[in-house]
N, C-alpha and C positions, 0 to 999 in steps of 0.2 A: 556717819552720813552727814553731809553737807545741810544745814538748814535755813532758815531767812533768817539775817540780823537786820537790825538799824542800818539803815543807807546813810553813807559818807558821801559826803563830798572829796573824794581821792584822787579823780580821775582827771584827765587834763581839762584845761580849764577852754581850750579852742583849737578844733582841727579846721585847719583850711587849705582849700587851695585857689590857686591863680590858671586861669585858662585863656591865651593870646598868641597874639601871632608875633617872630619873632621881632625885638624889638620895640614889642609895646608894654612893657615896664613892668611886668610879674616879680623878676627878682628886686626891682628898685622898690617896689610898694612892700614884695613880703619881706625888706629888710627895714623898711620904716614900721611898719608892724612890728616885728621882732624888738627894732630899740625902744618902741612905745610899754611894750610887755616887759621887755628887759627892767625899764627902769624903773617898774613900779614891781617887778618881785625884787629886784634890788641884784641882779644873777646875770652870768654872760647868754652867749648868744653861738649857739651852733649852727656850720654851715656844711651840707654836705656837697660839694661841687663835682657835680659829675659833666659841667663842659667845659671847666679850666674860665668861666666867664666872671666870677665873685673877686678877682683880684683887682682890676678897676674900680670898686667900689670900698677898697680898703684904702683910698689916696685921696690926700683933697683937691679935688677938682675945683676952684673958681670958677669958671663956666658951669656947674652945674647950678643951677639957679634956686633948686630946690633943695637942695642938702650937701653944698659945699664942702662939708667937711667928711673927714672917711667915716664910713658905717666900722662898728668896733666891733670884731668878732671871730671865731678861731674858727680853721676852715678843716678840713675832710677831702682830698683830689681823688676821687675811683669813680668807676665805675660798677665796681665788684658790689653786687647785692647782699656776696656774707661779710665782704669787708663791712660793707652800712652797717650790718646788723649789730656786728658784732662790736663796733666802735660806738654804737648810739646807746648798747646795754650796757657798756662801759662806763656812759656819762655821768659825773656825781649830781645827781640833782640837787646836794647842796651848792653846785657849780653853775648849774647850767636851767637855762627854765625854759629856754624857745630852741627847737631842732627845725632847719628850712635844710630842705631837700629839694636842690634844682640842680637837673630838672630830673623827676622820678621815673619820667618816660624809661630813661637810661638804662635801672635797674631791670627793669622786667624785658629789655627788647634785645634779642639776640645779635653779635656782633655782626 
């Protein structure tokens, strides 16, 4: 039987999400969050893209005024809810320390 231990601290350290209309900058903020996280556990950055839209942000844009240079990070193209599943149990966390899932609508909404 299962009983009470000591509480760890094990569990992820921040779940969030981004709620806007298109175009107003959910994936641009949760990927400056991700590099801000990334670089203080020292670990990459997962991206799962389910609109094919995260590749613009892997280039460095000059006109972008706020983060000119490309967001660093390995990406994920489905749509498939077991493919997610199944590639994000995969992930080594001695690899990887931030999962961004845009947009998650995708996974749950039938074609």
């Amino acid at each position: 039987m299962a009983g009470f231990r000591k509480a760890k601290a094990e569990q992820a350290a921040l779940k969030m999400g981004f709620y806007g209309t298109a175009g107003s900058g959910k994936t641009f903020t949760a990927l400056l969050v991700a590099e801000g996280l990334a670089k203080v556990c020292g670990k990459r950055v997962a991206v799962v893209d389910t609109e094919r839209g995260t590749d613009w942000y892997s280039m460095d844009i000059p006109d972008r005024k706020a983060h000119p240079k490309a967001f660093d990070f390995d990406a994920l193209y489905t749509r498939s809810i077991t493919e997610t599943y199944d590639a994000v149990r995969q992930l080594n966390p001695d690899e990887y320390c931030i999962i961004i899932i845009d947009s998650i609508t995708h996974l749950w909404k039938r074609p």
